[in-house]
PAMIPA-386269 format. One line per 3 residues: number of its first residue (from 0); their letters; for each residue y, z, x of N, C-alpha, C, CB. Coordinates in steps of 0.2 Angstrom, whole numbers, plus 5000, padded with zeros to 4 digits. Atoms other than C-alpha are relative to their C-alpha. Glycine has a CB too. Example, Ala and Ser with C-alpha at 12.3 -4.5 7.8 and 13.67 -1.06 7.14 Angstrom:
2
0> AS> 4994,5000,5004,4978,5039,5062,5006,5000,5004,5000,5006,4995 ~ 4994,4999,4996,4995,5036,5068,5005,5003,4996,5002,4993,5002;
//
This chain:
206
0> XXX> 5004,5003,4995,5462,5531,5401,4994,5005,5001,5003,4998,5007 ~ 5007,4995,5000,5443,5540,5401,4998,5000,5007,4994,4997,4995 ~ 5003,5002,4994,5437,5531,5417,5006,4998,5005,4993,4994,5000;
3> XXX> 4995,5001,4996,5451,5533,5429,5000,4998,5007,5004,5004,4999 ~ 5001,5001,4994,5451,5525,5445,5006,4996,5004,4995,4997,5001 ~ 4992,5005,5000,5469,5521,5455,4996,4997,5009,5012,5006,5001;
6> XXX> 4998,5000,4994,5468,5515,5472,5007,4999,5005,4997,4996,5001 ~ 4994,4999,4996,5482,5516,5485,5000,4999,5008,5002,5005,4998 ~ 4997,5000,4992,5486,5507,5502,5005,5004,5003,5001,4995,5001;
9> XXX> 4992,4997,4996,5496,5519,5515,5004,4995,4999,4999,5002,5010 ~ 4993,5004,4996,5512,5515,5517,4999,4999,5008,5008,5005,4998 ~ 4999,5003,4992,5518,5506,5533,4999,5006,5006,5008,4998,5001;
12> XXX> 5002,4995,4995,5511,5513,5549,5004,4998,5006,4992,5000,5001 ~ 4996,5000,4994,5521,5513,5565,4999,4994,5003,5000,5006,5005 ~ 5004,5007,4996,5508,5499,5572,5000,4994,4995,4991,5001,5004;
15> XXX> 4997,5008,5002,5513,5489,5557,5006,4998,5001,4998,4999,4994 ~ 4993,5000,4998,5529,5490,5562,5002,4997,5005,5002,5005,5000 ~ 5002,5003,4993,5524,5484,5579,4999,4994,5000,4995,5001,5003;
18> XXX> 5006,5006,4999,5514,5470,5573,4995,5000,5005,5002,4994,5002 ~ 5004,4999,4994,5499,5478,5582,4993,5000,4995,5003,5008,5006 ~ 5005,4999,5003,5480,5476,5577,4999,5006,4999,4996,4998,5000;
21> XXX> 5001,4992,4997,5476,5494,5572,4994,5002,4998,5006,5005,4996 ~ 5008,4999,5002,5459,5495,5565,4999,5007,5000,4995,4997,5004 ~ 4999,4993,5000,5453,5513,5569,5003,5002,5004,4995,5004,4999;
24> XXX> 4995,4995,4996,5467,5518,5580,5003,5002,4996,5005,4997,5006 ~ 4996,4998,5006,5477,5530,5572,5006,5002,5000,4997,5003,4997 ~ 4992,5000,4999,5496,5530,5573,5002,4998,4992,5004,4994,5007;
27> XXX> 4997,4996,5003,5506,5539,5561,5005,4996,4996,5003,5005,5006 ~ 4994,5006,5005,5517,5533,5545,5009,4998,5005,5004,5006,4989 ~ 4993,5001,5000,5534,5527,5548,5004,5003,4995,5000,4996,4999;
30> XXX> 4996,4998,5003,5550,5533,5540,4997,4996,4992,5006,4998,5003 ~ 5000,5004,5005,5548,5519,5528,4993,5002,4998,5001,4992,5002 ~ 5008,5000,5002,5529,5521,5526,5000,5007,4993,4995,5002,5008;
33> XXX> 5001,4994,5003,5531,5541,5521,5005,4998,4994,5002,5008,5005 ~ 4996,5002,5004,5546,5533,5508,4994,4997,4994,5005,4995,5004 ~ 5005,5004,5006,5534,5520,5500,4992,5005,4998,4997,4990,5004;
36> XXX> 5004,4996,5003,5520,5535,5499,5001,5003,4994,4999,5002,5003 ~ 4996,4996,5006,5532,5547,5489,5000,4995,4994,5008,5003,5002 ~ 4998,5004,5005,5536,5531,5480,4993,4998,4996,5003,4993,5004;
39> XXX> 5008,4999,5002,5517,5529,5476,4998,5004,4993,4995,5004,5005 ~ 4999,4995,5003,5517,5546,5470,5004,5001,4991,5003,5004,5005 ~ 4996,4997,5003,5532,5546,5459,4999,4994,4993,5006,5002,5003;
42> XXX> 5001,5006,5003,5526,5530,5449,4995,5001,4996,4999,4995,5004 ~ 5008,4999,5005,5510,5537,5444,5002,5006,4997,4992,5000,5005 ~ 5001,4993,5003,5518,5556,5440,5005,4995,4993,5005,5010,5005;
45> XXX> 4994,5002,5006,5531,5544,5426,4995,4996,4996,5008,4995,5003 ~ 5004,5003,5005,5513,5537,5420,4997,5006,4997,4995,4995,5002 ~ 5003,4992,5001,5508,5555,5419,4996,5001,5003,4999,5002,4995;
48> XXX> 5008,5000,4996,5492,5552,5430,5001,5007,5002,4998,4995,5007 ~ 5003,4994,4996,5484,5568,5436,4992,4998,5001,5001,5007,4995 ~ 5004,5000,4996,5470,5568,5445,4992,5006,5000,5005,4999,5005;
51> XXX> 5004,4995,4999,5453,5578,5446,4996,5000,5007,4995,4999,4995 ~ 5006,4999,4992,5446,5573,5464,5004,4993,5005,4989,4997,4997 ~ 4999,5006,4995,5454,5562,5479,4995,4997,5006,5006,5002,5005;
54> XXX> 5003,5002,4992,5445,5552,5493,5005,4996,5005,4994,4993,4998 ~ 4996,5006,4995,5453,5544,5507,4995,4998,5007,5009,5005,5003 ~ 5005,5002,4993,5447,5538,5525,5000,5006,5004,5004,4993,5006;
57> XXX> 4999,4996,4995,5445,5548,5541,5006,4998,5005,4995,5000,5002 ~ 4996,5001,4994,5461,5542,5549,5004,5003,4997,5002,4993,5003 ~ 4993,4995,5001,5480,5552,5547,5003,4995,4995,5006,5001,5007;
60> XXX> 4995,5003,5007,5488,5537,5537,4999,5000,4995,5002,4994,4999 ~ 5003,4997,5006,5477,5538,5524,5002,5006,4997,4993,5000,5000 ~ 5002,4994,4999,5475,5554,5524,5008,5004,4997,4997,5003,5009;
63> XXX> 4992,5001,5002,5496,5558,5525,5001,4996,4993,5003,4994,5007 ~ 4999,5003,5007,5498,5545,5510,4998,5004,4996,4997,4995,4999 ~ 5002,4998,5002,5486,5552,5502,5001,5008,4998,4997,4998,5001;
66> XXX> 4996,4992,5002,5495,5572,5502,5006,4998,4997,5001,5007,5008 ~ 4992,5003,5003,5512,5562,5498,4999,4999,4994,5003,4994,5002 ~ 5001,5001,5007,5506,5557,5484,4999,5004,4994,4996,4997,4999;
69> XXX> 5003,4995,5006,5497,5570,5476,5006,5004,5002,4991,5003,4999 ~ 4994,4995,5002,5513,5581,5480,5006,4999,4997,5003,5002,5006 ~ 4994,5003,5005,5526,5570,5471,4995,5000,4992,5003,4991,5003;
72> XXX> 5003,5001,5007,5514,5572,5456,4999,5007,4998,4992,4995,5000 ~ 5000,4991,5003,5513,5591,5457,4995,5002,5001,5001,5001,4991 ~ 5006,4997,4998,5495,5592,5465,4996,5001,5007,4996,4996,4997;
75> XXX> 5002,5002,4993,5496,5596,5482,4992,5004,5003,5007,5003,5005 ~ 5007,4996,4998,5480,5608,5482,4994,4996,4998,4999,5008,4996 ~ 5004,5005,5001,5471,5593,5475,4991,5000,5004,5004,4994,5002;
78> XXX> 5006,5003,4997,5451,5593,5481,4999,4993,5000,4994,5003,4997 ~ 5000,5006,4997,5452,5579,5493,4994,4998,5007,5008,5000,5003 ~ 5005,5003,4994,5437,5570,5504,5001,4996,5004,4994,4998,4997;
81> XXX> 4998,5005,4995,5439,5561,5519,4993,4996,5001,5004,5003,5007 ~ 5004,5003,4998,5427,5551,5525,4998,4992,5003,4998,5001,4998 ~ 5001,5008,4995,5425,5536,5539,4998,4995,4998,4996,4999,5005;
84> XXX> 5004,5004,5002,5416,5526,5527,5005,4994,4997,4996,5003,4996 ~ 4995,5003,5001,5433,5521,5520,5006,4997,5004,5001,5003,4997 ~ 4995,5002,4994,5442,5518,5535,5002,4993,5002,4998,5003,5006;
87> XXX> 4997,5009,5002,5452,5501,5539,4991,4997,5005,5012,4997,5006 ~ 5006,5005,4995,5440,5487,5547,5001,5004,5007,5002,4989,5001 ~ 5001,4998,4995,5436,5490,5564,5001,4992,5004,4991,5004,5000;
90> XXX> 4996,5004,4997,5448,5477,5575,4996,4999,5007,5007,5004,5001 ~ 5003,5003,4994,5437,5478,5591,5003,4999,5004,4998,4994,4999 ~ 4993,5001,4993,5445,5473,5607,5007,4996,4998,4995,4994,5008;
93> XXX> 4993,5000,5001,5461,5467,5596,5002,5006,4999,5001,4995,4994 ~ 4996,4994,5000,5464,5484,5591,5006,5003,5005,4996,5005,5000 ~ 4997,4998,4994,5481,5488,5600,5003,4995,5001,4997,5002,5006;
96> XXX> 4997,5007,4997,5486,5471,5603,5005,4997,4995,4993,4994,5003 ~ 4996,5003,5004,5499,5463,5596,4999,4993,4998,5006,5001,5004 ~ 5002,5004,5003,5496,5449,5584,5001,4992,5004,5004,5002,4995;
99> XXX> 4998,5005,4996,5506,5437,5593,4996,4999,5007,5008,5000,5000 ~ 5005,4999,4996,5500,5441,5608,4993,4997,5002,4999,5004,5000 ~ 5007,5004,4999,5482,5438,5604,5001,4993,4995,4992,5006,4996;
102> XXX> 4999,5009,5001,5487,5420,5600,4999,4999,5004,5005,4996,4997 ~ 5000,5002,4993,5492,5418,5614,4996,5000,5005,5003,5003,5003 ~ 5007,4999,4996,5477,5424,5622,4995,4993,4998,4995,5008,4998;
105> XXX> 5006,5005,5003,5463,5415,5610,5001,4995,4996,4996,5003,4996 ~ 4995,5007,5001,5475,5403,5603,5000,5001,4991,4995,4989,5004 ~ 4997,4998,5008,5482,5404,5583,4993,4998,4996,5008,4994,4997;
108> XXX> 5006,5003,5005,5466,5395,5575,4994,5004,5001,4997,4990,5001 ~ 5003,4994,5002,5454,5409,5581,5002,5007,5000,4995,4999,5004 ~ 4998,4992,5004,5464,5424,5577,5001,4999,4993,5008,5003,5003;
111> XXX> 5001,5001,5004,5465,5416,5562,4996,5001,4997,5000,4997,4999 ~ 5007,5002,5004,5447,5413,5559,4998,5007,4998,4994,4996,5006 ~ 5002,4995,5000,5445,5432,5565,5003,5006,4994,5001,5000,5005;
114> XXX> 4998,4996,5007,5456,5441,5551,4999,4995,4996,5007,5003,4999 ~ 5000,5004,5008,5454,5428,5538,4995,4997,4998,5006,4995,4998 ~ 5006,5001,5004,5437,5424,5537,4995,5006,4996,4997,4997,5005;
117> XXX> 5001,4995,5002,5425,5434,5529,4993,5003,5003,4999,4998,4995 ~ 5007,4999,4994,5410,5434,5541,4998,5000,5007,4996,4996,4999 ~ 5001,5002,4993,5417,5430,5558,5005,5007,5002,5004,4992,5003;
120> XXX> 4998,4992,4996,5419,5449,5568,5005,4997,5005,4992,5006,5003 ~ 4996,5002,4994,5434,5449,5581,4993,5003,5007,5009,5006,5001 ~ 5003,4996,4994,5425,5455,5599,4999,5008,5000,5004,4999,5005;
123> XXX> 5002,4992,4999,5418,5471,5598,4999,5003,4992,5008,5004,5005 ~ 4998,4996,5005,5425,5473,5580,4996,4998,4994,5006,4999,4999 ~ 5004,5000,5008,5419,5472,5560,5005,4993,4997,5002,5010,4996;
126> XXX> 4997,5004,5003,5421,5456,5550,4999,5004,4991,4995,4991,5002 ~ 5001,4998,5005,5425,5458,5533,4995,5002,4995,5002,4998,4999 ~ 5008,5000,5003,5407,5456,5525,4999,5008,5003,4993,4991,5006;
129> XXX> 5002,4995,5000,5404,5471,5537,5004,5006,4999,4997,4999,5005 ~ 4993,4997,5000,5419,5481,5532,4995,5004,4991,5009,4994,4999 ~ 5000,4999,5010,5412,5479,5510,4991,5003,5002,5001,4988,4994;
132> XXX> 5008,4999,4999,5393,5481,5518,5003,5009,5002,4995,4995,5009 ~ 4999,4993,4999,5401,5500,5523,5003,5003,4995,5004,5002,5004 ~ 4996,4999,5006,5412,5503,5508,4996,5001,4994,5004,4996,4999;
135> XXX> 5003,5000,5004,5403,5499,5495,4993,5003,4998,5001,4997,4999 ~ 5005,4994,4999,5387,5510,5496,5002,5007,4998,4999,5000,5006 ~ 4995,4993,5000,5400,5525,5498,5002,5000,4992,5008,4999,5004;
138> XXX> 4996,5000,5003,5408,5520,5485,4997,5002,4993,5003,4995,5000 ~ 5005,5001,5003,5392,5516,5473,4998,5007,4998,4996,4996,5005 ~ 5003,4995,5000,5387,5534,5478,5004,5004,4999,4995,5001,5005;
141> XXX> 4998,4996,5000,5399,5544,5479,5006,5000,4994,5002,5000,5006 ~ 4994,5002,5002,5414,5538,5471,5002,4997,4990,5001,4994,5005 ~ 5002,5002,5008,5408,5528,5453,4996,5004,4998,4996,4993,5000;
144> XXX> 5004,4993,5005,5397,5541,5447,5005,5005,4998,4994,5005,5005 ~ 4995,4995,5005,5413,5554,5445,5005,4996,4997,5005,5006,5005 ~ 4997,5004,5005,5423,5540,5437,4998,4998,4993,5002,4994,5003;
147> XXX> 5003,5002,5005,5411,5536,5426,4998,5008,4993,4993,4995,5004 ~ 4999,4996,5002,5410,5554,5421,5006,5004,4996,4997,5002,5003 ~ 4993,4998,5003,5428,5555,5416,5004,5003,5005,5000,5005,4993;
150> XXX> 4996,4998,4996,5435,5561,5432,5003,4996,5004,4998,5004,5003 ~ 4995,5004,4998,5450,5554,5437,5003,5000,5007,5005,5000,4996 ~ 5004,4999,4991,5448,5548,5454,5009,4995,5003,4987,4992,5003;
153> XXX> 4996,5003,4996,5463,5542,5468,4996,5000,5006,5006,5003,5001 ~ 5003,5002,4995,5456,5533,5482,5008,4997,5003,4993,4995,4999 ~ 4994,5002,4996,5470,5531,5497,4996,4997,5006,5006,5008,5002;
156> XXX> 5003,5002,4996,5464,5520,5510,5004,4995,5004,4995,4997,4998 ~ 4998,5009,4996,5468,5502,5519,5000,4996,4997,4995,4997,5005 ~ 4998,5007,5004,5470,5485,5516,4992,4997,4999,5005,4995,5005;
159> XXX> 5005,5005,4999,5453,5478,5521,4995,5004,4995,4997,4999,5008 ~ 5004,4996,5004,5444,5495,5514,4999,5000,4992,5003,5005,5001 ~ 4996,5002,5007,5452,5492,5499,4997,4994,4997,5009,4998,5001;
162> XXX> 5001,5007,5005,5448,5474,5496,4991,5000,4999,5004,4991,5004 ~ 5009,5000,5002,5429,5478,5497,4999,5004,4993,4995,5005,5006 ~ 4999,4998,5007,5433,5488,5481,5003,4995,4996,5005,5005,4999;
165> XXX> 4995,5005,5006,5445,5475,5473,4999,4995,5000,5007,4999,5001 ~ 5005,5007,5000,5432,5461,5478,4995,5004,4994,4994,4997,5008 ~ 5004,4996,5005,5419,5472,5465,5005,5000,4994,4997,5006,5003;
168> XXX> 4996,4998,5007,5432,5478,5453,5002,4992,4997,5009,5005,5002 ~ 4995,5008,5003,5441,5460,5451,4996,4992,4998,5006,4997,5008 ~ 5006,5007,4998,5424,5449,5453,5004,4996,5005,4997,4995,4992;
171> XXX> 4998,5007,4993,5431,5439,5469,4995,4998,5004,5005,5002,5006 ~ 5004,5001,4994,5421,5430,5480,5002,5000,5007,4998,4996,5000 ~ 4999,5000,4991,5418,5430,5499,5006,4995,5002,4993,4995,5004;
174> XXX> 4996,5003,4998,5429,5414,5497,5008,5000,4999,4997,4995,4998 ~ 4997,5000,5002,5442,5421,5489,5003,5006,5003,4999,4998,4996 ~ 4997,4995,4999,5445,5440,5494,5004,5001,5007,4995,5005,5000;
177> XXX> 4994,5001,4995,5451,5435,5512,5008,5000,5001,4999,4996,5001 ~ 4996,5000,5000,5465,5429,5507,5005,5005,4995,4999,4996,5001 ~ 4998,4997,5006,5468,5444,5494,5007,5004,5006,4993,5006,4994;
180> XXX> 4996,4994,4998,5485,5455,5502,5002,5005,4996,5005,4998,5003 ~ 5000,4994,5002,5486,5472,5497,5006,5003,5003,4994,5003,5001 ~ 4994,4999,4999,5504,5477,5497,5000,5010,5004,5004,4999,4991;
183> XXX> 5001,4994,4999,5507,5495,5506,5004,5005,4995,5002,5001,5007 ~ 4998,4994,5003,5511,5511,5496,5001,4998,4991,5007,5003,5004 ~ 4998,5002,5006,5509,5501,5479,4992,5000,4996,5004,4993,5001;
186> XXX> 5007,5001,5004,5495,5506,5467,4998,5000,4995,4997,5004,5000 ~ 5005,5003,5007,5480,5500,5458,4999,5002,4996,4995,4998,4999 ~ 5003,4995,5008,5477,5508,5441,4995,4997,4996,5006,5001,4995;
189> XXX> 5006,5003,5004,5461,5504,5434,4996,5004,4995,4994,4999,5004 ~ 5006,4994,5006,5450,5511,5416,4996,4995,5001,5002,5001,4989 ~ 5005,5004,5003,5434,5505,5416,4996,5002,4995,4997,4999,5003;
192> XXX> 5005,5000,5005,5422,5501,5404,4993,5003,5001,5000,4994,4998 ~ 5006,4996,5001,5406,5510,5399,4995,4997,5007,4996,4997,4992 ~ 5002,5004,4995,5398,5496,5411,5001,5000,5005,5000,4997,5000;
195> XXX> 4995,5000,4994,5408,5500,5425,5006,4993,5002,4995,5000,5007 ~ 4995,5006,4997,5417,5482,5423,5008,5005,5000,5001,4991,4994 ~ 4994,4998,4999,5436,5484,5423,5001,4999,4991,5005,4996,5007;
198> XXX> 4996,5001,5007,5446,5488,5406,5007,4996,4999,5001,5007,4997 ~ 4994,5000,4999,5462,5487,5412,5000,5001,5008,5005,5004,4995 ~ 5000,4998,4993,5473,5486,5428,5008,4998,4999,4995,4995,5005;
201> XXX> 4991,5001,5000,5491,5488,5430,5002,5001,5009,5004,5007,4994 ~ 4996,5000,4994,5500,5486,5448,5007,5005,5000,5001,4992,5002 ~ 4995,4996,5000,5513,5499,5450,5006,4997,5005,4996,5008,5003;
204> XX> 4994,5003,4996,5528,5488,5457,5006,5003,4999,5001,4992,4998 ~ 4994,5000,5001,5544,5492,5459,5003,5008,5001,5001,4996,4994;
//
């Protein structure tokens, strides 16, 4: 693989554990979570990945995930960039709130609308549209340019962060990336091509 790019959702976070919206609040893996990180790790040291350069978000789970990993691979001194650009969606006055809960409040068909559309922001918060409007610029600028030079990039992030990448990598549309779920602590492995499409992609299960 020349143009190496994995990506990698934290594992489980204490407030997913909750069933709590967590957006940029920022509580701390779980048992299980730090488990399915290492598990991240040890999936990609048995493809032999190594790595030249990590990004992740500005919040701890990322961040956490992302030292687990590269320490089950043998690279904990890894030069690693954080930055808020990557950070999950922005929940808005759901952040905190328990899922069920905000049914209860705004009733099941607009908490719905709110995570699973692609253009309707919760109160206060970031709809997906404005999640991939932050990401991808970053990513554009920062990120695709050392892949495309042969340096083999891990990006450890979120779910929503994430799919603003894996709507670009995968060609998805608005109508379709909504409903993409991005498994925790289980990662993407991508070569691309000369043109930045994708070459390959393999999902690291199991």
């Amino acid at each position: 693989m020349n143009r190496l790019l994995v990506l990698a959702r934290h594992g489980q976070s204490e407030w997913n554990l909750k069933n709590l919206f967590t957006g940029w609040k920022d509580p701390g893996l779980t048992d299980l979570g730090i488990e399915e990180a290492r598990n991240a790790g040890r999936r990609l040291k048995e493809m032999g990945v190594q790595f030249d350069v990590a990004f992740t978000s500005d919040l701890s789970r990322a961040q956490a995930t992302c030292k687990l990993i590269l320490e089950e691979i043998g690279q904990p001194d890894l030069r690693t960039i954080a930055n808020l650009a990557l950070n999950e969606r922005d929940y808005g006055d759901l952040s905190g709130l328990n899922k069920d809960d905000a049914r209860a409040r705004w009733g099941e068909e607009q908490v719905h609308i709110w995570r699973r559309s692609y253009d309707v922001p919760p109160p206060g918060g970031e709809s997906l549209k404005d999640t991939v409007a932050r990401v991808l610029p970053y990513y554009i600028r920062e990120i695709l340019p050392r892949v495309m030079r042969g340096e083999r990039v891990l990006v450890a992030a979120h779910g929503n962060s994430l799919r603003a990448l894996v709507m670009v990598l995968d060609g998805l549309t608005s109508e379709t990336i909504p409903s993409l779920e991005l498994a925790t602590g289980i990662p993407l492995v991508y070569d691309l091509n000369e043109d930045t499409t994708v070459a390959s992609k393999q999902v690291l299960e199991g």
